[in-house]
C-alpha positions in Angstrom: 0.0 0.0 0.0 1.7 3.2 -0.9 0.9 6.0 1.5 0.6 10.6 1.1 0.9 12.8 3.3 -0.7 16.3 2.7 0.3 19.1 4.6 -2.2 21.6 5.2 -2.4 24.7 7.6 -6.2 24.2 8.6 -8.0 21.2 9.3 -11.0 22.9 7.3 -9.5 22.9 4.6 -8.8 19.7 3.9 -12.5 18.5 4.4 -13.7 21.3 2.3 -11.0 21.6 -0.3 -9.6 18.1 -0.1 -12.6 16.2 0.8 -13.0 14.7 -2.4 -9.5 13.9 -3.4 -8.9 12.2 -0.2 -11.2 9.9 -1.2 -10.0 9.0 -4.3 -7.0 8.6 -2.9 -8.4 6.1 -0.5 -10.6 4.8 -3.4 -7.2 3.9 -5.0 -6.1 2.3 -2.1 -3.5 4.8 -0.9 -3.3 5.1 2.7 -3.8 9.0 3.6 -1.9 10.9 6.4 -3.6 14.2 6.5 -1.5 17.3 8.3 -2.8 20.2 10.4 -2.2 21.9 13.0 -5.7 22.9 14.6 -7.8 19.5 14.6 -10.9 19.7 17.0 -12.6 17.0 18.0 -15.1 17.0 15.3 -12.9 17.8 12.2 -10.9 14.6 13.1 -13.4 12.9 13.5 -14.7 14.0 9.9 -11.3 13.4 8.6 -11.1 10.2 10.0 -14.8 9.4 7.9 -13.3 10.4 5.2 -10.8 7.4 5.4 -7.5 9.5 6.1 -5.8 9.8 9.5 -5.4 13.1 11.1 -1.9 14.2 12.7 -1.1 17.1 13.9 1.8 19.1 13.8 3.2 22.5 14.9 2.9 26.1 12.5 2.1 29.1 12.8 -0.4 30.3 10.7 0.4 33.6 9.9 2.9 35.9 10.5 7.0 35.4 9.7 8.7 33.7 12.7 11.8 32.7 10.8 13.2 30.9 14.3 10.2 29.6 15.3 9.2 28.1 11.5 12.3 26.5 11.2 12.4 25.2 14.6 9.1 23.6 13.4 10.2 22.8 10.6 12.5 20.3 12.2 9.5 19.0 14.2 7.6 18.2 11.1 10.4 16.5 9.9 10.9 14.8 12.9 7.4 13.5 12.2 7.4 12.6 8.3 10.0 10.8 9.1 8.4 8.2 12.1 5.0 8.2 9.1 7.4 7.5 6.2 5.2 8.1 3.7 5.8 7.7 -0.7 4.6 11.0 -2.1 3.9 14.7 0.4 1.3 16.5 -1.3 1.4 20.6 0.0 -0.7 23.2 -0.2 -0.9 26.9 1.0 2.2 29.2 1.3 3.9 27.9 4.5 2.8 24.2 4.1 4.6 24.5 1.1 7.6 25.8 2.1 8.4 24.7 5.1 6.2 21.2 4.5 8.0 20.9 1.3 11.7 21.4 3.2 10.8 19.5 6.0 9.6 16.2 3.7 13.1 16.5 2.0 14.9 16.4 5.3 12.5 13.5 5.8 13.9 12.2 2.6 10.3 11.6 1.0 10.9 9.9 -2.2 8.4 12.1 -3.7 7.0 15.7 -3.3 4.6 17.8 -4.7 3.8 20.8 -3.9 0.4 23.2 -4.8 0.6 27.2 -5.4 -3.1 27.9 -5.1 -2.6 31.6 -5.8 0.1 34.2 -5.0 -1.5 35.8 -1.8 -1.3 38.8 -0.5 3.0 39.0 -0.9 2.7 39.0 -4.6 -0.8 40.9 -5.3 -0.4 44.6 -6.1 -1.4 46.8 -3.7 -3.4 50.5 -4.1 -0.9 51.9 -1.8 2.0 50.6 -3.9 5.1 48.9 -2.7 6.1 49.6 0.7 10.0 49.1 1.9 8.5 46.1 4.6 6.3 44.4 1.7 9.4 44.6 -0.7 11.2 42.7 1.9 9.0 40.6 2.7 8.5 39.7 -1.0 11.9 39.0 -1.0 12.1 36.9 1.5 9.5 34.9 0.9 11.0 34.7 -3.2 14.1 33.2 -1.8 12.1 30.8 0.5 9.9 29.0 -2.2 13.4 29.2 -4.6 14.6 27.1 -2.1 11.8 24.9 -1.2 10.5 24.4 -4.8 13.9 23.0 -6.2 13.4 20.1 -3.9 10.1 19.5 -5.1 9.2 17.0 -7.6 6.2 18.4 -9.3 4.5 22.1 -8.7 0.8 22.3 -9.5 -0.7 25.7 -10.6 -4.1 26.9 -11.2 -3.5 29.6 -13.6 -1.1 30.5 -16.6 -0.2 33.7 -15.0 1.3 32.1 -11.5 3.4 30.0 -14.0 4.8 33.0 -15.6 5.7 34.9 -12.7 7.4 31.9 -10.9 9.2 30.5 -13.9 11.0 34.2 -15.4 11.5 34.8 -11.2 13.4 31.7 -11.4 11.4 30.5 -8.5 10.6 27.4 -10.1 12.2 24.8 -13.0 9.5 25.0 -16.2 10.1 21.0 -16.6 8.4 20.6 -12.7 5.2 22.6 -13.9 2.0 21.1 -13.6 -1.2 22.8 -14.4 -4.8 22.0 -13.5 -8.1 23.7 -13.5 -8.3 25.1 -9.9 -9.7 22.4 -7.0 -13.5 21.6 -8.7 -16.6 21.3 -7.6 -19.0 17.7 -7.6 -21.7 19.2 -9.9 -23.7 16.9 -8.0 -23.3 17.9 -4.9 -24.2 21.6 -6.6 -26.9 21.2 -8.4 -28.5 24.6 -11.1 -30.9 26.0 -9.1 -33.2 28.9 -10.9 -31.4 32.3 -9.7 -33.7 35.1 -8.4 -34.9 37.2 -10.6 -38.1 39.0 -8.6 -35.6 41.0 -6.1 -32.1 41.1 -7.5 -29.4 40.2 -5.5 -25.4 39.9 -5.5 -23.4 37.4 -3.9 -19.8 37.5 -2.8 -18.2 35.0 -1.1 -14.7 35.5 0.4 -12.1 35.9 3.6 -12.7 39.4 4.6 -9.4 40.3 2.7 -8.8 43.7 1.0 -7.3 42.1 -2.1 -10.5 39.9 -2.4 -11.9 43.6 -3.8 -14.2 43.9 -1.0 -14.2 47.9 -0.3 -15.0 47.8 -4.2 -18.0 45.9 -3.5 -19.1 47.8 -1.3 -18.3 51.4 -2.9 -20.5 50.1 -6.3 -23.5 48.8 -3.5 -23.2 52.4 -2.4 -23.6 53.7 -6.0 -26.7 51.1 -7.4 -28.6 51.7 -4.1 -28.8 55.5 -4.9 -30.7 54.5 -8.0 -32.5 51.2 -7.2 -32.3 51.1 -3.4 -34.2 47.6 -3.5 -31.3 45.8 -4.6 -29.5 43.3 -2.1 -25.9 42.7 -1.9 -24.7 40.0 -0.1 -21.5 39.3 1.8 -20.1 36.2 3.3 -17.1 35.3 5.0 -15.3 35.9 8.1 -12.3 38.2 9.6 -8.6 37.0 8.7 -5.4 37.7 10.6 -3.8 38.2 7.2 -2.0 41.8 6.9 -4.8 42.5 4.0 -7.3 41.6 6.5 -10.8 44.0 7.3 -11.5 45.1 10.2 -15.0 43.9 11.7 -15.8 47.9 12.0 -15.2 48.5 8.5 -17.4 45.7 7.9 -20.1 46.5 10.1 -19.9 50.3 9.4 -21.1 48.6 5.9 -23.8 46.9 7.1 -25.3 50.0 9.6 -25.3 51.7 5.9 -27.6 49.5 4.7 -25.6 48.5 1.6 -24.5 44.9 2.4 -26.4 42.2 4.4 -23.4 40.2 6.1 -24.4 36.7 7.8 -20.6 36.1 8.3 -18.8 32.8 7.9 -21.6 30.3 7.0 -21.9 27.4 4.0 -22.6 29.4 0.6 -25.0 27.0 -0.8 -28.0 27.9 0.6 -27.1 31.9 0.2 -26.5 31.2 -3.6 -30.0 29.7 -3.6 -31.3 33.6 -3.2 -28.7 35.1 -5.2 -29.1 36.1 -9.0 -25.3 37.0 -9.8 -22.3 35.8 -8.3 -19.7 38.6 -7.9 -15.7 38.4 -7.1 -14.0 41.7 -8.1 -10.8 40.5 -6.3 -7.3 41.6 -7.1 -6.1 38.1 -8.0 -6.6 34.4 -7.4 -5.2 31.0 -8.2 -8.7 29.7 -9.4 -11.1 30.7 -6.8 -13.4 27.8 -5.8 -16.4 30.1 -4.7 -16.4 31.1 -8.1 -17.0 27.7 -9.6 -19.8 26.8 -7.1 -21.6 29.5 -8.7 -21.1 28.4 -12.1 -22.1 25.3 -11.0 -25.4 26.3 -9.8 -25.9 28.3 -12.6 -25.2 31.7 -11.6 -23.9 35.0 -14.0 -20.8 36.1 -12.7 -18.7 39.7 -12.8 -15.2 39.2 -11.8 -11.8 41.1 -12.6 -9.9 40.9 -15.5 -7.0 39.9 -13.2 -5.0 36.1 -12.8 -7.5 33.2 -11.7 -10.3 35.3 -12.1 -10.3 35.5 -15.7 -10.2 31.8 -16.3 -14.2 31.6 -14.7 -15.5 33.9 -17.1 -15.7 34.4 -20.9 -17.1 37.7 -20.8 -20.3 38.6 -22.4 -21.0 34.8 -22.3 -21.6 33.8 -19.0 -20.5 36.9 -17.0 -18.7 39.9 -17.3 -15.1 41.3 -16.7 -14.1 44.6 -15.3 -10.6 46.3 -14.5 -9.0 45.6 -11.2 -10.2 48.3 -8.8 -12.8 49.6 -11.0 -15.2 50.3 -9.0 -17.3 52.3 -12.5 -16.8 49.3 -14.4 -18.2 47.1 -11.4 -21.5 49.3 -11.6 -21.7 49.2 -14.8 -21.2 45.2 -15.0 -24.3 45.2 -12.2 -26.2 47.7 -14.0 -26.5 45.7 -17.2 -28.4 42.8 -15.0 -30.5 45.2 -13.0 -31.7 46.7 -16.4 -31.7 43.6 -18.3 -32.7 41.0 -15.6 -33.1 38.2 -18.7 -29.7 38.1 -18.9 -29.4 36.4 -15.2 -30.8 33.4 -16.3 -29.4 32.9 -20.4 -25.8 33.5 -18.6 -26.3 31.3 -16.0 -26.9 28.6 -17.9 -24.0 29.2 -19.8 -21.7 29.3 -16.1 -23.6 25.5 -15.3 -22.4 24.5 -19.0 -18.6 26.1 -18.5 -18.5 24.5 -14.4 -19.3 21.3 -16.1 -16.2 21.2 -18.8 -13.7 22.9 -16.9 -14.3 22.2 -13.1 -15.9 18.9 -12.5 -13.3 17.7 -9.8 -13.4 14.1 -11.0 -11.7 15.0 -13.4 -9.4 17.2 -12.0 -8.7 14.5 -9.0 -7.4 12.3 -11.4 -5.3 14.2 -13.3 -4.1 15.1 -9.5 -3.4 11.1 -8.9 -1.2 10.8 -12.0 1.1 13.7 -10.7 1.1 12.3 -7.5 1.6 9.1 -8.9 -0.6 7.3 -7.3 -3.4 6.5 -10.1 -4.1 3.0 -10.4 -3.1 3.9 -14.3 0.8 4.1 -13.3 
Protein backbone atom coordinates (compact mmCIF):
# COMPACT_ATOMS: atom_id res chain seq x y z
CA UNK A 1 0.00 0.00 0.00
CA UNK A 2 1.72 3.23 -0.88
CA UNK A 3 0.93 5.97 1.54
CA UNK A 4 0.61 10.57 1.10
CA UNK A 5 0.91 12.80 3.29
CA UNK A 6 -0.68 16.27 2.66
CA UNK A 7 0.27 19.12 4.56
CA UNK A 8 -2.23 21.62 5.15
CA UNK A 9 -2.40 24.74 7.57
CA UNK A 10 -6.17 24.16 8.64
CA UNK A 11 -8.04 21.15 9.32
CA UNK A 12 -10.95 22.86 7.28
CA UNK A 13 -9.47 22.94 4.62
CA UNK A 14 -8.76 19.66 3.95
CA UNK A 15 -12.54 18.48 4.40
CA UNK A 16 -13.68 21.26 2.34
CA UNK A 17 -10.99 21.60 -0.34
CA UNK A 18 -9.58 18.07 -0.14
CA UNK A 19 -12.55 16.18 0.84
CA UNK A 20 -12.99 14.72 -2.39
CA UNK A 21 -9.52 13.87 -3.40
CA UNK A 22 -8.87 12.21 -0.15
CA UNK A 23 -11.21 9.88 -1.20
CA UNK A 24 -10.00 8.99 -4.28
CA UNK A 25 -7.00 8.59 -2.90
CA UNK A 26 -8.45 6.12 -0.52
CA UNK A 27 -10.64 4.77 -3.37
CA UNK A 28 -7.22 3.90 -5.03
CA UNK A 29 -6.11 2.27 -2.09
CA UNK A 30 -3.51 4.80 -0.88
CA UNK A 31 -3.26 5.14 2.74
CA UNK A 32 -3.81 9.04 3.64
CA UNK A 33 -1.85 10.94 6.43
CA UNK A 34 -3.62 14.21 6.54
CA UNK A 35 -1.52 17.30 8.30
CA UNK A 36 -2.76 20.19 10.41
CA UNK A 37 -2.19 21.90 13.05
CA UNK A 38 -5.71 22.92 14.58
CA UNK A 39 -7.81 19.52 14.62
CA UNK A 40 -10.87 19.65 16.96
CA UNK A 41 -12.60 17.01 17.96
CA UNK A 42 -15.08 17.02 15.35
CA UNK A 43 -12.92 17.82 12.25
CA UNK A 44 -10.90 14.59 13.06
CA UNK A 45 -13.39 12.91 13.51
CA UNK A 46 -14.71 13.97 9.90
CA UNK A 47 -11.26 13.37 8.61
CA UNK A 48 -11.13 10.24 10.00
CA UNK A 49 -14.83 9.37 7.92
CA UNK A 50 -13.32 10.37 5.22
CA UNK A 51 -10.81 7.36 5.43
CA UNK A 52 -7.52 9.53 6.13
CA UNK A 53 -5.82 9.78 9.51
CA UNK A 54 -5.38 13.07 11.09
CA UNK A 55 -1.86 14.18 12.69
CA UNK A 56 -1.11 17.14 13.91
CA UNK A 57 1.78 19.14 13.83
CA UNK A 58 3.19 22.47 14.88
CA UNK A 59 2.89 26.10 12.50
CA UNK A 60 2.15 29.15 12.79
CA UNK A 61 -0.38 30.25 10.67
CA UNK A 62 0.43 33.61 9.91
CA UNK A 63 2.91 35.94 10.46
CA UNK A 64 7.03 35.42 9.68
CA UNK A 65 8.73 33.75 12.74
CA UNK A 66 11.80 32.75 10.76
CA UNK A 67 13.19 30.90 14.30
CA UNK A 68 10.15 29.58 15.26
CA UNK A 69 9.16 28.06 11.54
CA UNK A 70 12.32 26.46 11.22
CA UNK A 71 12.43 25.19 14.57
CA UNK A 72 9.07 23.56 13.39
CA UNK A 73 10.18 22.78 10.63
CA UNK A 74 12.53 20.31 12.17
CA UNK A 75 9.54 18.96 14.15
CA UNK A 76 7.56 18.23 11.12
CA UNK A 77 10.40 16.53 9.87
CA UNK A 78 10.86 14.82 12.85
CA UNK A 79 7.38 13.46 12.20
CA UNK A 80 7.41 12.64 8.26
CA UNK A 81 10.02 10.79 9.11
CA UNK A 82 8.39 8.18 12.08
CA UNK A 83 5.04 8.18 9.12
CA UNK A 84 7.43 7.52 6.16
CA UNK A 85 5.23 8.11 3.75
CA UNK A 86 5.81 7.67 -0.66
CA UNK A 87 4.59 10.98 -2.06
CA UNK A 88 3.91 14.67 0.37
CA UNK A 89 1.31 16.54 -1.31
CA UNK A 90 1.35 20.62 0.03
CA UNK A 91 -0.71 23.22 -0.20
CA UNK A 92 -0.91 26.93 1.03
CA UNK A 93 2.18 29.16 1.33
CA UNK A 94 3.94 27.88 4.48
CA UNK A 95 2.77 24.20 4.09
CA UNK A 96 4.62 24.53 1.10
CA UNK A 97 7.65 25.80 2.10
CA UNK A 98 8.36 24.68 5.10
CA UNK A 99 6.16 21.23 4.52
CA UNK A 100 8.04 20.88 1.27
CA UNK A 101 11.66 21.39 3.22
CA UNK A 102 10.76 19.46 6.01
CA UNK A 103 9.60 16.23 3.65
CA UNK A 104 13.15 16.46 2.04
CA UNK A 105 14.86 16.41 5.29
CA UNK A 106 12.51 13.47 5.84
CA UNK A 107 13.91 12.21 2.64
CA UNK A 108 10.29 11.64 1.00
CA UNK A 109 10.92 9.94 -2.23
CA UNK A 110 8.37 12.13 -3.71
CA UNK A 111 7.00 15.70 -3.26
CA UNK A 112 4.60 17.78 -4.66
CA UNK A 113 3.77 20.83 -3.93
CA UNK A 114 0.40 23.23 -4.79
CA UNK A 115 0.58 27.23 -5.42
CA UNK A 116 -3.09 27.93 -5.11
CA UNK A 117 -2.58 31.63 -5.80
CA UNK A 118 0.11 34.19 -4.97
CA UNK A 119 -1.51 35.84 -1.76
CA UNK A 120 -1.32 38.77 -0.46
CA UNK A 121 2.97 38.97 -0.90
CA UNK A 122 2.70 39.01 -4.60
CA UNK A 123 -0.77 40.85 -5.34
CA UNK A 124 -0.36 44.57 -6.06
CA UNK A 125 -1.42 46.83 -3.68
CA UNK A 126 -3.39 50.51 -4.14
CA UNK A 127 -0.93 51.87 -1.82
CA UNK A 128 1.99 50.55 -3.87
CA UNK A 129 5.10 48.88 -2.71
CA UNK A 130 6.14 49.59 0.71
CA UNK A 131 10.04 49.09 1.92
CA UNK A 132 8.54 46.14 4.65
CA UNK A 133 6.32 44.35 1.69
CA UNK A 134 9.41 44.59 -0.67
CA UNK A 135 11.17 42.68 1.87
CA UNK A 136 8.97 40.64 2.65
CA UNK A 137 8.47 39.71 -1.02
CA UNK A 138 11.87 38.99 -1.04
CA UNK A 139 12.07 36.88 1.53
CA UNK A 140 9.49 34.91 0.89
CA UNK A 141 10.98 34.66 -3.16
CA UNK A 142 14.12 33.21 -1.84
CA UNK A 143 12.13 30.84 0.46
CA UNK A 144 9.87 29.01 -2.18
CA UNK A 145 13.36 29.15 -4.59
CA UNK A 146 14.56 27.09 -2.06
CA UNK A 147 11.81 24.88 -1.24
CA UNK A 148 10.50 24.39 -4.77
CA UNK A 149 13.94 23.03 -6.21
CA UNK A 150 13.44 20.13 -3.95
CA UNK A 151 10.07 19.52 -5.10
CA UNK A 152 9.17 16.96 -7.57
CA UNK A 153 6.23 18.40 -9.30
CA UNK A 154 4.54 22.12 -8.71
CA UNK A 155 0.78 22.30 -9.49
CA UNK A 156 -0.67 25.69 -10.63
CA UNK A 157 -4.10 26.94 -11.21
CA UNK A 158 -3.46 29.64 -13.64
CA UNK A 159 -1.12 30.46 -16.59
CA UNK A 160 -0.22 33.72 -14.96
CA UNK A 161 1.33 32.15 -11.49
CA UNK A 162 3.42 30.02 -13.98
CA UNK A 163 4.84 33.03 -15.58
CA UNK A 164 5.72 34.93 -12.75
CA UNK A 165 7.40 31.92 -10.86
CA UNK A 166 9.20 30.51 -13.89
CA UNK A 167 10.99 34.21 -15.41
CA UNK A 168 11.54 34.78 -11.16
CA UNK A 169 13.41 31.73 -11.40
CA UNK A 170 11.44 30.45 -8.50
CA UNK A 171 10.61 27.44 -10.11
CA UNK A 172 12.22 24.77 -12.99
CA UNK A 173 9.52 24.96 -16.19
CA UNK A 174 10.08 21.05 -16.62
CA UNK A 175 8.35 20.60 -12.74
CA UNK A 176 5.20 22.56 -13.89
CA UNK A 177 1.99 21.15 -13.58
CA UNK A 178 -1.19 22.83 -14.35
CA UNK A 179 -4.80 21.99 -13.47
CA UNK A 180 -8.06 23.71 -13.55
CA UNK A 181 -8.34 25.08 -9.85
CA UNK A 182 -9.67 22.45 -7.05
CA UNK A 183 -13.47 21.56 -8.65
CA UNK A 184 -16.64 21.25 -7.61
CA UNK A 185 -18.98 17.74 -7.56
CA UNK A 186 -21.74 19.19 -9.93
CA UNK A 187 -23.73 16.91 -8.04
CA UNK A 188 -23.35 17.90 -4.88
CA UNK A 189 -24.17 21.64 -6.60
CA UNK A 190 -26.85 21.24 -8.45
CA UNK A 191 -28.46 24.60 -11.07
CA UNK A 192 -30.88 25.99 -9.13
CA UNK A 193 -33.20 28.89 -10.88
CA UNK A 194 -31.45 32.33 -9.75
CA UNK A 195 -33.67 35.09 -8.36
CA UNK A 196 -34.93 37.25 -10.63
CA UNK A 197 -38.07 39.02 -8.59
CA UNK A 198 -35.61 41.02 -6.12
CA UNK A 199 -32.13 41.13 -7.52
CA UNK A 200 -29.41 40.21 -5.49
CA UNK A 201 -25.42 39.89 -5.47
CA UNK A 202 -23.45 37.44 -3.92
CA UNK A 203 -19.77 37.49 -2.83
CA UNK A 204 -18.20 34.96 -1.09
CA UNK A 205 -14.68 35.51 0.41
CA UNK A 206 -12.15 35.89 3.60
CA UNK A 207 -12.68 39.38 4.61
CA UNK A 208 -9.42 40.32 2.74
CA UNK A 209 -8.76 43.75 1.01
CA UNK A 210 -7.26 42.06 -2.10
CA UNK A 211 -10.53 39.93 -2.45
CA UNK A 212 -11.88 43.63 -3.79
CA UNK A 213 -14.23 43.91 -0.96
CA UNK A 214 -14.19 47.91 -0.28
CA UNK A 215 -14.96 47.81 -4.22
CA UNK A 216 -18.00 45.90 -3.50
CA UNK A 217 -19.15 47.83 -1.29
CA UNK A 218 -18.35 51.39 -2.92
CA UNK A 219 -20.47 50.11 -6.32
CA UNK A 220 -23.50 48.83 -3.49
CA UNK A 221 -23.25 52.40 -2.42
CA UNK A 222 -23.62 53.71 -5.95
CA UNK A 223 -26.73 51.13 -7.42
CA UNK A 224 -28.57 51.75 -4.09
CA UNK A 225 -28.82 55.50 -4.85
CA UNK A 226 -30.74 54.53 -7.97
CA UNK A 227 -32.46 51.21 -7.23
CA UNK A 228 -32.32 51.11 -3.44
CA UNK A 229 -34.17 47.64 -3.50
CA UNK A 230 -31.29 45.78 -4.65
CA UNK A 231 -29.48 43.28 -2.13
CA UNK A 232 -25.86 42.68 -1.85
CA UNK A 233 -24.65 39.96 -0.13
CA UNK A 234 -21.46 39.25 1.84
CA UNK A 235 -20.09 36.15 3.32
CA UNK A 236 -17.13 35.28 5.00
CA UNK A 237 -15.34 35.93 8.06
CA UNK A 238 -12.34 38.24 9.57
CA UNK A 239 -8.62 37.03 8.68
CA UNK A 240 -5.41 37.73 10.57
CA UNK A 241 -3.80 38.24 7.18
CA UNK A 242 -1.96 41.77 6.87
CA UNK A 243 -4.78 42.47 4.03
CA UNK A 244 -7.33 41.61 6.55
CA UNK A 245 -10.75 44.03 7.26
CA UNK A 246 -11.53 45.11 10.17
CA UNK A 247 -14.96 43.93 11.67
CA UNK A 248 -15.81 47.86 11.98
CA UNK A 249 -15.21 48.49 8.52
CA UNK A 250 -17.39 45.75 7.91
CA UNK A 251 -20.09 46.46 10.06
CA UNK A 252 -19.93 50.27 9.36
CA UNK A 253 -21.09 48.62 5.87
CA UNK A 254 -23.85 46.87 7.14
CA UNK A 255 -25.33 50.04 9.62
CA UNK A 256 -25.26 51.69 5.90
CA UNK A 257 -27.57 49.52 4.74
CA UNK A 258 -25.62 48.46 1.61
CA UNK A 259 -24.47 44.91 2.43
CA UNK A 260 -26.38 42.25 4.36
CA UNK A 261 -23.40 40.24 6.14
CA UNK A 262 -24.44 36.72 7.79
CA UNK A 263 -20.61 36.12 8.31
CA UNK A 264 -18.78 32.80 7.92
CA UNK A 265 -21.63 30.35 6.99
CA UNK A 266 -21.94 27.40 4.03
CA UNK A 267 -22.63 29.38 0.59
CA UNK A 268 -25.00 26.96 -0.85
CA UNK A 269 -28.03 27.91 0.57
CA UNK A 270 -27.06 31.88 0.18
CA UNK A 271 -26.47 31.16 -3.56
CA UNK A 272 -29.97 29.68 -3.63
CA UNK A 273 -31.27 33.64 -3.24
CA UNK A 274 -28.71 35.10 -5.19
CA UNK A 275 -29.15 36.13 -9.00
CA UNK A 276 -25.28 37.03 -9.77
CA UNK A 277 -22.29 35.84 -8.34
CA UNK A 278 -19.67 38.62 -7.87
CA UNK A 279 -15.69 38.43 -7.06
CA UNK A 280 -13.95 41.69 -8.11
CA UNK A 281 -10.77 40.48 -6.34
CA UNK A 282 -7.32 41.61 -7.10
CA UNK A 283 -6.07 38.07 -8.01
CA UNK A 284 -6.61 34.37 -7.42
CA UNK A 285 -5.18 30.96 -8.16
CA UNK A 286 -8.66 29.72 -9.35
CA UNK A 287 -11.14 30.75 -6.78
CA UNK A 288 -13.44 27.78 -5.81
CA UNK A 289 -16.42 30.07 -4.71
CA UNK A 290 -16.39 31.10 -8.12
CA UNK A 291 -17.04 27.71 -9.62
CA UNK A 292 -19.82 26.83 -7.15
CA UNK A 293 -21.63 29.52 -8.74
CA UNK A 294 -21.14 28.43 -12.11
CA UNK A 295 -22.05 25.25 -11.02
CA UNK A 296 -25.38 26.28 -9.83
CA UNK A 297 -25.92 28.31 -12.57
CA UNK A 298 -25.19 31.65 -11.58
CA UNK A 299 -23.90 34.95 -13.99
CA UNK A 300 -20.83 36.06 -12.71
CA UNK A 301 -18.73 39.67 -12.78
CA UNK A 302 -15.24 39.25 -11.76
CA UNK A 303 -11.78 41.05 -12.57
CA UNK A 304 -9.91 40.92 -15.55
CA UNK A 305 -7.00 39.94 -13.19
CA UNK A 306 -4.98 36.14 -12.75
CA UNK A 307 -7.47 33.21 -11.70
CA UNK A 308 -10.29 35.33 -12.05
CA UNK A 309 -10.30 35.47 -15.71
CA UNK A 310 -10.20 31.81 -16.28
CA UNK A 311 -14.21 31.62 -14.67
CA UNK A 312 -15.51 33.92 -17.15
CA UNK A 313 -15.65 34.36 -20.91
CA UNK A 314 -17.06 37.71 -20.84
CA UNK A 315 -20.34 38.56 -22.37
CA UNK A 316 -21.03 34.82 -22.33
CA UNK A 317 -21.65 33.81 -19.00
CA UNK A 318 -20.51 36.88 -17.01
CA UNK A 319 -18.67 39.91 -17.32
CA UNK A 320 -15.10 41.31 -16.67
CA UNK A 321 -14.09 44.57 -15.30
CA UNK A 322 -10.58 46.28 -14.45
CA UNK A 323 -8.99 45.62 -11.17
CA UNK A 324 -10.17 48.30 -8.79
CA UNK A 325 -12.75 49.60 -10.99
CA UNK A 326 -15.23 50.31 -8.96
CA UNK A 327 -17.32 52.34 -12.46
CA UNK A 328 -16.84 49.35 -14.42
CA UNK A 329 -18.23 47.14 -11.37
CA UNK A 330 -21.48 49.34 -11.60
CA UNK A 331 -21.70 49.22 -14.80
CA UNK A 332 -21.22 45.24 -14.97
CA UNK A 333 -24.26 45.22 -12.23
CA UNK A 334 -26.22 47.75 -13.95
CA UNK A 335 -26.46 45.69 -17.22
CA UNK A 336 -28.42 42.76 -15.04
CA UNK A 337 -30.49 45.24 -12.96
CA UNK A 338 -31.70 46.68 -16.39
CA UNK A 339 -31.74 43.64 -18.34
CA UNK A 340 -32.69 41.01 -15.59
CA UNK A 341 -33.15 38.20 -18.70
CA UNK A 342 -29.74 38.06 -18.87
CA UNK A 343 -29.44 36.43 -15.20
CA UNK A 344 -30.84 33.45 -16.29
CA UNK A 345 -29.44 32.94 -20.40
CA UNK A 346 -25.76 33.51 -18.56
CA UNK A 347 -26.30 31.32 -16.02
CA UNK A 348 -26.95 28.59 -17.87
CA UNK A 349 -24.02 29.17 -19.83
CA UNK A 350 -21.65 29.34 -16.13
CA UNK A 351 -23.56 25.49 -15.33
CA UNK A 352 -22.40 24.46 -19.01
CA UNK A 353 -18.56 26.09 -18.46
CA UNK A 354 -18.54 24.54 -14.43
CA UNK A 355 -19.31 21.28 -16.13
CA UNK A 356 -16.18 21.18 -18.77
CA UNK A 357 -13.73 22.86 -16.92
CA UNK A 358 -14.33 22.24 -13.10
CA UNK A 359 -15.86 18.85 -12.49
CA UNK A 360 -13.31 17.73 -9.83
CA UNK A 361 -13.45 14.06 -10.99
CA UNK A 362 -11.75 14.97 -13.38
CA UNK A 363 -9.45 17.17 -12.02
CA UNK A 364 -8.66 14.48 -8.98
CA UNK A 365 -7.43 12.30 -11.42
CA UNK A 366 -5.35 14.23 -13.30
CA UNK A 367 -4.06 15.12 -9.48
CA UNK A 368 -3.38 11.10 -8.91
CA UNK A 369 -1.16 10.78 -12.01
CA UNK A 370 1.07 13.69 -10.67
CA UNK A 371 1.05 12.29 -7.51
CA UNK A 372 1.55 9.15 -8.86
CA UNK A 373 -0.56 7.26 -7.28
CA UNK A 374 -3.39 6.50 -10.09
CA UNK A 375 -4.08 2.98 -10.40
CA UNK A 376 -3.08 3.86 -14.25
CA UNK A 377 0.80 4.15 -13.29
Amino acid sequence: MKTIAIISNQAFSLINFRGKLIQALVDEGTRVYALAPDYSDELRQTLKLLGAEPIDYNLVRTGMNPVMDCFNMFRLAIVLRSLRPDVTFAYYIKPVIFGTLAAWLARVPYRVSLIAGLGYVFTDSSEGWSRKRLLLRAGVSWLYQLALGRAHRVVFQNEDDITEFVQAGLVAAEKVVLISGTGVDLNQWPISPPCTQSITFLMAARLLREKGIVQYADAARQIKEHYPEVRFMLLGGLDPNPGGLKSAEVQAWVDDGLLEWPGHVPVQPWLMQTSVYVLPSYREGLPRSTQEAMAMGRAVITTDAPGCRETVDDGVNGFLVPVRDVNALVAAMLRFIENPDLIESMGQQSRRLAEERFDVHRINAKLLEVLGLSVLD
